[in-house]
C-alpha positions as CSV (number, residue, x, y, z in Angstrom):
1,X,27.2,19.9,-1.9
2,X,24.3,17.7,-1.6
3,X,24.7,13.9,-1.3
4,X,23.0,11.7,-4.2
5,X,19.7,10.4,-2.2
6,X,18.8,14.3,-1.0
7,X,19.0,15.1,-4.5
8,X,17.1,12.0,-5.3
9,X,14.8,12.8,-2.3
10,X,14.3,16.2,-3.4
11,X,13.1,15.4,-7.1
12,X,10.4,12.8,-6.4
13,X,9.3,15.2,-4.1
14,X,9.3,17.9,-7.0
15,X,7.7,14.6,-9.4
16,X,5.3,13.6,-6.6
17,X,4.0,17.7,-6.3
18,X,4.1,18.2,-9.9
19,X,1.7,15.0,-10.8
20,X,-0.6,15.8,-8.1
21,X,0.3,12.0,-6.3
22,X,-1.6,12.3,-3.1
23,X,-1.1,9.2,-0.8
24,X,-4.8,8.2,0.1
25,X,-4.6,6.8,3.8
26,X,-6.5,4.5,6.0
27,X,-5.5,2.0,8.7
28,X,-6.9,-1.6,9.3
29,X,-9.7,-2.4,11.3
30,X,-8.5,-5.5,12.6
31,X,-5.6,-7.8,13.1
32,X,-4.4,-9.6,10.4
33,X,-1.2,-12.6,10.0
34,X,1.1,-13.5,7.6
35,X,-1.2,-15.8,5.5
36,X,-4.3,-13.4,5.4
37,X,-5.4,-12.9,1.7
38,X,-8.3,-10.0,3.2
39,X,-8.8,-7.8,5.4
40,X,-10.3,-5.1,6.9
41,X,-9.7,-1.4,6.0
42,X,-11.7,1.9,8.0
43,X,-12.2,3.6,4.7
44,X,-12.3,1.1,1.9
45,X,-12.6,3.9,-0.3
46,X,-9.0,5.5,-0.1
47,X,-7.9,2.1,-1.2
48,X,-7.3,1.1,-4.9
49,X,-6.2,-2.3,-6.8
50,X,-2.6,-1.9,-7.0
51,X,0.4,-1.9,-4.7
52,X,-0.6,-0.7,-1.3
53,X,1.7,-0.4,1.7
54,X,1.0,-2.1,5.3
55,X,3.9,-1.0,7.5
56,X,6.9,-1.2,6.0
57,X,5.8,-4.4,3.3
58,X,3.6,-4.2,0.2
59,X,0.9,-6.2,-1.1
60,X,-0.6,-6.8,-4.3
61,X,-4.4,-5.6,-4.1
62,X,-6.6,-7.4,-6.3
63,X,-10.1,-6.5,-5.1
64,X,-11.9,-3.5,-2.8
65,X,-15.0,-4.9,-1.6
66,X,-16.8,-1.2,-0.1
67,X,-19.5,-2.5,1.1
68,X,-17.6,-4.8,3.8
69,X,-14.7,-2.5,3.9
70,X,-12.3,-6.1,2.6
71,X,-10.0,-5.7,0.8
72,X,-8.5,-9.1,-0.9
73,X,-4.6,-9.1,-2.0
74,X,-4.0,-12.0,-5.1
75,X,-3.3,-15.4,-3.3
76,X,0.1,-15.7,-4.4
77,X,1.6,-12.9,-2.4
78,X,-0.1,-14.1,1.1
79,X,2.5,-15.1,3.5
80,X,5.4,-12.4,1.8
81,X,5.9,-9.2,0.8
82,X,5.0,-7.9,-3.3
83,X,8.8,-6.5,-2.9
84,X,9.7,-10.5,-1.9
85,X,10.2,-9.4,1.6
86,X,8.8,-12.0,4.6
């Protein structure tokens, strides 16, 4: 009998194909700290405003400058995780 998170793990996957949620990817371009409110992305266009993930912490994207490839996250979340991780 499956446990509770594969069956969990096993609908989002269904929920995930059946939507057609593809996770758009890039990786920085530089370093960045704790208290950085931008940064810079390879492909600024894979990235949305919204949640976005860095490692295992998100951040609360505000603005997606292409033409720079910066992206800015809203200044209140600099310095900790959207999830209230540090």
């Amino acid at each position: 009998m499956p446990t509770l998170d594969q069956m969990v793990e096993e609908v989002t996957g269904q929920l995930r194909a059946y939507g057609g949620d593809q996770e758009s990817k890039t990786y920085l371009a530089a370093g960045i700290d704790a208290s950085a409110t931008t940064f810079t992305v390879a492909h600024p266009d894979r990235v949305a405003s919204g949640l976005v993930e860095i490692d295992e912490e998100l951040v609360d994207v505000s603005v997606v400058e292409a033409t720079n490839a910066q992206v800015a996250i809203f200044p209140w979340a600099a310095g900790k995780g959207e999830a209230g991780d540090q």
